[in-house]
C-alpha positions in Angstrom: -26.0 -14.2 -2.5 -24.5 -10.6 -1.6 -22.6 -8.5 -4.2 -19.6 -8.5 -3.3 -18.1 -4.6 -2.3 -17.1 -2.3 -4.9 -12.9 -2.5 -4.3 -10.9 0.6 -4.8 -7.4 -0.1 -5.3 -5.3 2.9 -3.9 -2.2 3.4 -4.5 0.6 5.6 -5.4 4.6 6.4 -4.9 6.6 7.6 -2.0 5.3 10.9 -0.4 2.8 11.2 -2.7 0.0 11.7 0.1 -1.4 8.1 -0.1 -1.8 7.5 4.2 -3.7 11.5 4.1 -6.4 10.6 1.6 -6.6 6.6 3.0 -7.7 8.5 6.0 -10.3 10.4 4.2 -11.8 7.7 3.0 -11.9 5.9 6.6 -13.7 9.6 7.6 -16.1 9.3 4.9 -17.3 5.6 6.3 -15.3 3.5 4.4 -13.6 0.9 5.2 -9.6 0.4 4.4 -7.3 -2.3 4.3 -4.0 -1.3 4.9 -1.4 -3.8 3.1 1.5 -2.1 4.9 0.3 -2.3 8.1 -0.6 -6.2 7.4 3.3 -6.7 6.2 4.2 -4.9 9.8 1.5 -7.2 11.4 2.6 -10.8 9.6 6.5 -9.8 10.7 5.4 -8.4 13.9 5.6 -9.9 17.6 4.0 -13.8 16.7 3.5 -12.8 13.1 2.7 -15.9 11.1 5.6 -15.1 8.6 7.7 -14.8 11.2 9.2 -18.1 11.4 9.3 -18.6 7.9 11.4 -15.5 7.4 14.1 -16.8 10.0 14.4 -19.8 8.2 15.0 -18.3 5.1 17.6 -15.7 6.3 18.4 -16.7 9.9 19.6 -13.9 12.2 16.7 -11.4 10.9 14.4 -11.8 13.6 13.8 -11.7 17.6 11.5 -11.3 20.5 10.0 -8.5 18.3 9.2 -9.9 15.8 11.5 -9.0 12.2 14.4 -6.4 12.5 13.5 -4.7 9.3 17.1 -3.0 9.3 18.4 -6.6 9.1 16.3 -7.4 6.9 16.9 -5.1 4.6 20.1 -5.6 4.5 19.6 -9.3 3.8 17.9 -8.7 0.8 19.2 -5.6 -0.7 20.6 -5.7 -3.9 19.6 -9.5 -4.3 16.7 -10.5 -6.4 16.8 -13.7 -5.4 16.7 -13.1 -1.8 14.0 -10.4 -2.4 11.7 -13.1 -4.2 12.0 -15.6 -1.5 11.2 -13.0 1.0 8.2 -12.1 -1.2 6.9 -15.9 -1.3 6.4 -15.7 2.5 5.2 -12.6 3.1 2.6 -12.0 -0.4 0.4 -14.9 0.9 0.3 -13.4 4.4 -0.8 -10.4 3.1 -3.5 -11.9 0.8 -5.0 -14.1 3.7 -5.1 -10.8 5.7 -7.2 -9.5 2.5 -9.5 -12.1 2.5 -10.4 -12.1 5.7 -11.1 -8.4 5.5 -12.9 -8.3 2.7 -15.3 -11.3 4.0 -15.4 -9.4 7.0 -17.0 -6.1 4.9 -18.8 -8.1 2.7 -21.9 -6.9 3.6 -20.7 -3.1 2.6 -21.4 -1.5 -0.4 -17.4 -0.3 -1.0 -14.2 -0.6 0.7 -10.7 0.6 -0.3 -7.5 -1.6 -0.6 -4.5 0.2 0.1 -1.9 -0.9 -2.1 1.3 0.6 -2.0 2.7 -1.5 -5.3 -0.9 -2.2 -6.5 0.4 -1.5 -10.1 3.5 -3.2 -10.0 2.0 -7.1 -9.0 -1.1 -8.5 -10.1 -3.3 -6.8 -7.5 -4.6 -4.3 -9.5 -7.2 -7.3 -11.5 -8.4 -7.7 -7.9 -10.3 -4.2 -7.8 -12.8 -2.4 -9.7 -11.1 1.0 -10.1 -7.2 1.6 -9.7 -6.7 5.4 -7.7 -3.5 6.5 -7.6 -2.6 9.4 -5.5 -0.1 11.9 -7.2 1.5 15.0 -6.8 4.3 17.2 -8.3 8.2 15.8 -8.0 9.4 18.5 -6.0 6.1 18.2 -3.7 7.0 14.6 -3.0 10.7 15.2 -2.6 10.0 18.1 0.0 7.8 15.2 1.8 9.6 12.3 1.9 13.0 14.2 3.2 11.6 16.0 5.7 10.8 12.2 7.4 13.2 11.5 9.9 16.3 9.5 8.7 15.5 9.6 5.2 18.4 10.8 2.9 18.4 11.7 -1.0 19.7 7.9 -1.7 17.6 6.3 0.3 15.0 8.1 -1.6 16.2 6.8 -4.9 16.2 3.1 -3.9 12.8 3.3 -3.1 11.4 5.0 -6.3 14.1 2.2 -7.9 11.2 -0.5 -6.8 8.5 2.0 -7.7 6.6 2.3 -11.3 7.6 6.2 -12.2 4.7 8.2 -11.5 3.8 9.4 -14.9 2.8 5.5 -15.7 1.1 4.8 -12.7 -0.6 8.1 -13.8 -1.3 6.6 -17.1 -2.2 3.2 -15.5 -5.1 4.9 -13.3 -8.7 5.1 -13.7 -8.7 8.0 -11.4 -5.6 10.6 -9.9 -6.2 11.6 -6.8 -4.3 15.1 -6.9 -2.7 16.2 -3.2 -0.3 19.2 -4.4 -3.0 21.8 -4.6 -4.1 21.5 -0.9 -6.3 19.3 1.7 -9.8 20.9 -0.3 -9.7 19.6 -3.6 -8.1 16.1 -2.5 -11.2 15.9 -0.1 -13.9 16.9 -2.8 -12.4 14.1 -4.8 -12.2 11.4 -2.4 -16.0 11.9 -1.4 -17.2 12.1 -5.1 -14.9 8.7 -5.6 -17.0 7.3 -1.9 -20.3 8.5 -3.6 -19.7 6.6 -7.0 -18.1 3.2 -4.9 -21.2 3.1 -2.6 -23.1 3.5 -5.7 -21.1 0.8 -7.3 -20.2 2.3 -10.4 
């Protein structure tokens, strides 16, 4: 029976650099599951949460799949609505996981990008938690130079976000990306050396 891949869980906050060093690791050979872009993909143009989601808060969706911006607004500031939303689209995402990871089983490590890995149960699913982190001002200066983004908006998001000083705390590695493209490399190909290695 084949071992199963060494999992990273990646992760980390808003701005933090998390998409950059994913991408290293795709450079470096290997392979990354994007939760993100399996949310986009299960509310997307025939996404199978689609229907689901319309049913539970009709008006949100369309041709295109979701409106996120209705969505959004559907949910905000209810925790109710933001659990039911959750029951729909978690198992989506999982089944998208599975099928990934059965379709790299044969590889000796893959990455699982996670962007609220420490805030579910996810992280008992991998065999070493990374979280990417750099300074506040760093991640400030990121995330509000992206179009549209404003200093509140900024603070409902961390609001949903472990503070990064515990998800620091949490990690078995930190992934630093505030001192330049260089050492964040040299630390993502010593992390792929140890995964393929499976320790």
């Amino acid at each position: 029976m084949a071992r199963r891949p060494f999992r990273i869980g990646l992760t980390g906050s808003i701005g933090m650099g998390k998409s950059t060093v994913a991408r290293m690791f795709r450079h470096l050979g290997l392979p990354v599951f994007d939760a993100d872009a399996a949310v986009h993909a299960a509310q997307g143009p025939g996404g199978e949460a689609v229907n689901a989601i319309e049913a539970a808060f009709p008006g949100t969706t369309g041709p295109q799949g979701v409106d996120r911006q209705k969505l959004a607004e559907a949910v905000f500031g209810r925790p109710e609505a933001l659990r039911r939303l959750e029951a729909i689209v978690h198992p989506a995402v999982a089944r998208r996981q599975a099928r990934f990871l059965r379709r790299h089983r044969s590889k000796p490590a893959v990455v699982l990008d996670i962007p609220l890995l420490l805030e579910g149960p996810g992280w008992r699913s991998v065999d070493l938690v990374a979280v990417v982190s750099a300074p506040a001002r760093v991640q400030r200066a990121r995330v509000l130079a992206r179009p549209g983004m404003t200093p509140e908006r900024l603070e409902r998001v961390l609001a949903h976000q472990l503070p990064d000083a515990r998800k620091r705390a949490l990690a078995d590695v930190v992934i630093e990306t505030g001192r330049g493209r260089l050492p964040t490399f040299r630390t993502v190909r010593f992390l792929a050396r140890l995964a393929r290695a499976g320790r």
